[in-house]
C-alpha positions in Angstrom: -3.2 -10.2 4.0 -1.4 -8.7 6.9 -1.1 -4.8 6.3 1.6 -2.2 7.6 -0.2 0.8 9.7 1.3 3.2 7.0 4.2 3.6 3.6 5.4 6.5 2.5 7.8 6.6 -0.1 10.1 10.1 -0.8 12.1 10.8 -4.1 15.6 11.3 -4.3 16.7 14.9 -3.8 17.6 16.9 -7.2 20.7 14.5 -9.1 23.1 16.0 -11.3 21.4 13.8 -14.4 18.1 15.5 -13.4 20.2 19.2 -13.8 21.6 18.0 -17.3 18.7 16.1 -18.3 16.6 19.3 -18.4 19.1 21.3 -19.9 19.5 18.7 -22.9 15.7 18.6 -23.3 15.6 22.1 -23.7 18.2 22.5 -26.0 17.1 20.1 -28.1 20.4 18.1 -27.7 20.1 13.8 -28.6 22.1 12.9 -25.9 22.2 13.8 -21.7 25.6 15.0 -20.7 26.2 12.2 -18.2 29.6 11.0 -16.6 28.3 8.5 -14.4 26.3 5.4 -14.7 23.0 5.7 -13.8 23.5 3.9 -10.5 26.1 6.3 -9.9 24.8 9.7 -10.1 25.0 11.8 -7.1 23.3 14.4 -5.8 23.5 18.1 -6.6 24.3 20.8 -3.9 20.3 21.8 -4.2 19.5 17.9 -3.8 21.7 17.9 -0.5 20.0 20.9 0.6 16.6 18.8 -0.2 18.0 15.6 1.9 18.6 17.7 5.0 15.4 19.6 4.8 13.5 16.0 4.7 15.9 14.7 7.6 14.5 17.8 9.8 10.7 16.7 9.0 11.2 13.4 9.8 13.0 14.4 13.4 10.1 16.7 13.9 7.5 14.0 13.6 5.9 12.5 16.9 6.4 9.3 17.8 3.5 7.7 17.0 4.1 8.9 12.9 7.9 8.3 13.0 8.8 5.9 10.7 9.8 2.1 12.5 12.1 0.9 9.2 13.5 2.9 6.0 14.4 0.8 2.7 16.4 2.6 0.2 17.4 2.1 -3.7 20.8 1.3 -4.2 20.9 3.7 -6.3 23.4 6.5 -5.1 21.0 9.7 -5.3 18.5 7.5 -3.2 21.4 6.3 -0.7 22.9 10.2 -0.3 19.1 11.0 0.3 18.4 8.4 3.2 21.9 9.1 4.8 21.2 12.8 5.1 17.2 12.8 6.2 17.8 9.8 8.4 20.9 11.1 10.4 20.8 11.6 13.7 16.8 9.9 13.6 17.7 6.6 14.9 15.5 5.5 12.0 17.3 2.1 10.7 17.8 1.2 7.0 18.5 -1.1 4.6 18.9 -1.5 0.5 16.9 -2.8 -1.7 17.8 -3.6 -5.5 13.7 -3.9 -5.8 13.9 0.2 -5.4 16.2 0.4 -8.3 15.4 3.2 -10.8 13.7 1.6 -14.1 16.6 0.3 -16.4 16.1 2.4 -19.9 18.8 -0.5 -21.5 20.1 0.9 -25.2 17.6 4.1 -24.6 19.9 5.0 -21.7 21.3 8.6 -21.8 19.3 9.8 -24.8 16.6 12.6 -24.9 13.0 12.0 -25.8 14.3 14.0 -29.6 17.8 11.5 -29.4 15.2 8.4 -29.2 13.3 9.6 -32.1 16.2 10.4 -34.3 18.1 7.4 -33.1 15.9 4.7 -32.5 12.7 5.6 -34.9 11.4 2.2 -34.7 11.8 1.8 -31.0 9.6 5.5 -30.5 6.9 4.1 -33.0 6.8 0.5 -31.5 6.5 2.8 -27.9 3.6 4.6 -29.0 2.2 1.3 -30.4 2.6 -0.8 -27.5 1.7 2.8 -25.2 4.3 3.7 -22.1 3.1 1.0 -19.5 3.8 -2.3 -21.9 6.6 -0.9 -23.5 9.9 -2.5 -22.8 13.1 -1.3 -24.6 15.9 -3.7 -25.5 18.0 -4.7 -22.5 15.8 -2.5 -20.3 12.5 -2.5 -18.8 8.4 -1.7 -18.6 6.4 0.1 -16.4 5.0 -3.6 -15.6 8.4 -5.0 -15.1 9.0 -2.7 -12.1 5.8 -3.2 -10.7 6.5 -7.0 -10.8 9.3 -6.3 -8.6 7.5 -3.7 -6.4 4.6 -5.9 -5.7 6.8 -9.0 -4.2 8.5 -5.7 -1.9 5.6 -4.9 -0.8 4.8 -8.5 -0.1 8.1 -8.8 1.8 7.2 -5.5 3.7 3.7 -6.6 5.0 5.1 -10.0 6.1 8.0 -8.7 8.0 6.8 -5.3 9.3 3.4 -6.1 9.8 1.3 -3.0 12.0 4.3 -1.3 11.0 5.1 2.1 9.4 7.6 2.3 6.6 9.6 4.7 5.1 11.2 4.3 1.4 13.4 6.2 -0.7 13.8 5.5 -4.4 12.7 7.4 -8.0 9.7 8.9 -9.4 8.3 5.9 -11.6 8.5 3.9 -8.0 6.0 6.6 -6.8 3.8 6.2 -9.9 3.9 2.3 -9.5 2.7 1.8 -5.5 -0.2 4.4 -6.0 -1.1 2.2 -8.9 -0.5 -1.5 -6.6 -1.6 0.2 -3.4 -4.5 1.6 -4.2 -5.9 -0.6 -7.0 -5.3 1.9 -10.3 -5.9 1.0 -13.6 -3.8 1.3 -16.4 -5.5 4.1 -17.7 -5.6 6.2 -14.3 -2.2 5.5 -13.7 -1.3 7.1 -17.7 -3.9 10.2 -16.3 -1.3 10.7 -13.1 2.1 10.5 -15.2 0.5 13.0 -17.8 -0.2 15.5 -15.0 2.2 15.7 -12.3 5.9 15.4 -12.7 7.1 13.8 -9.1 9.3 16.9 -7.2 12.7 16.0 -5.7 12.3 14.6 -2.3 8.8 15.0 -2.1 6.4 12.3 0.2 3.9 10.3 -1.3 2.5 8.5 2.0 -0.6 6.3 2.9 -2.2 4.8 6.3 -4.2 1.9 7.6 -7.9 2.9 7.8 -10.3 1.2 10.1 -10.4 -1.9 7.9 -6.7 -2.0 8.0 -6.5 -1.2 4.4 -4.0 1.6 2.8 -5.7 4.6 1.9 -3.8 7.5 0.3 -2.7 10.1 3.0 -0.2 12.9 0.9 0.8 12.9 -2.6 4.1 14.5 -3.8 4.0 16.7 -1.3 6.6 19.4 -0.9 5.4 21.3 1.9 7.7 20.0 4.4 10.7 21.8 1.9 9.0 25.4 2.0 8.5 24.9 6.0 12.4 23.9 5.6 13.8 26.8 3.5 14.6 24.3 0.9 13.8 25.0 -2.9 11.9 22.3 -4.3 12.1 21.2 -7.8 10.2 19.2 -9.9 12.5 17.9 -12.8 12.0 14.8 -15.2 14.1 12.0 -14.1 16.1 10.9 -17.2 14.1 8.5 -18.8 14.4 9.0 -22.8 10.7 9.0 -22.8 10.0 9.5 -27.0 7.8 12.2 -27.8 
């Protein structure tokens, strides 16, 4: 299969869900203060601040590294991101629905301690079926997104073939093409989601090796943020995960 010289993929800067999602977790609270739909959320002041830091990497990169094509989640959050890293870089873009977030259907908006009080038979059919499998009513599992990842990626390697690739989408996206790119199982990709959380706007990139085949090059990297003078944060994307 033809093969794109290298992918990288950057999360959203900080949302205002990600903000209130923390808070409700820590205060124990069932449901996340939200007043937008999920495709809706925008970006807080510190995720702006994120965006612009990323957008001053990327014009800092020599050509040969500077990204050919960006495609970005229709998701606001992801759009905000790619306008403000990608201004001024010439960089051309286009949306994706494939990048979407992972639909959460009548989990939406609930804490991992809402899902448990509220839907008790959904958390215990979770743990049963385990977090990749599980699908909740009128939304979608881990497997479902890859599903729609892995034709992306088809449509990437056709169409920007020997190219490099920049996307911008949502943490379980960044989970999802380590596990397609590189091969993982379902239990190594479990072992990554148990131990890192993905930071806001941080690069998760790969490159063509001497075969031609994507090997991992960075991995939720938040260096270019520090160099920046931008804080970096590492918040849970609101996902109702039961606990």
């Amino acid at each position: 299969m033809a093969e794109l010289a290298s992918l990288w993929i950057v999360r959203h800067g900080e949302s205002t869900a990600n903000v209130a999602a923390t808070a409700a977790e820590t205060s124990g609270a069932e449901l996340i203060d939200l007043s937008h739909r999920d495709a809706d959320v925008p970006l807080s002041p510190t995720g702006e601040e994120q965006a612009r830091a990323t957008g001053r990497w990327l014009a800092g990169l020599p050509d040969s590294q500077r990204p050919d094509v960006a495609v970005v989640s229709p998701y606001l959050r992801a759009v905000r991101t790619a306008e403000l890293a990608l201004h001024g870089t010439g960089i051309p873009a286009s949306v994706d629905e494939r990048l979407r977030d992972r639909e959460l259907g009548v989990l939406d908006g609930l804490t991992g301690h809402g899902v448990n009080r509220r839907y008790p038979e959904e958390a215990r059919r979770r743990t049963r079926l385990g977090k990749f499998y599980y699908r909740p009513p009128g939304g979608e599992s881990w497997t479902d997104v890859a599903l729609r990842l892995r034709a992306l990626l088809g449509d990437l390697r056709r169409d920007h073939e020997g190219g490099r690739v920049l996307l911008f989408g949502h943490d379980a996206l960044v989970f999802l093409l380590r596990y397609l790119v590189e091969g993982l199982t379902e239990a190594e990709l479990m072992a990554l989601t148990r131990e890192h959380v993905i930071a806001n706007c941080s690069v998760t990139g790969w490159h063509a090796d001497d075969t031609g085949r994507l090997v991992p090059d960075v991995f939720n990297d938040v260096a270019h943020l520090h160099r920046q003078g931008a804080t970096p944060t590492r918040e849970d994307e609101v996902n109702a995960e039961p606990v």
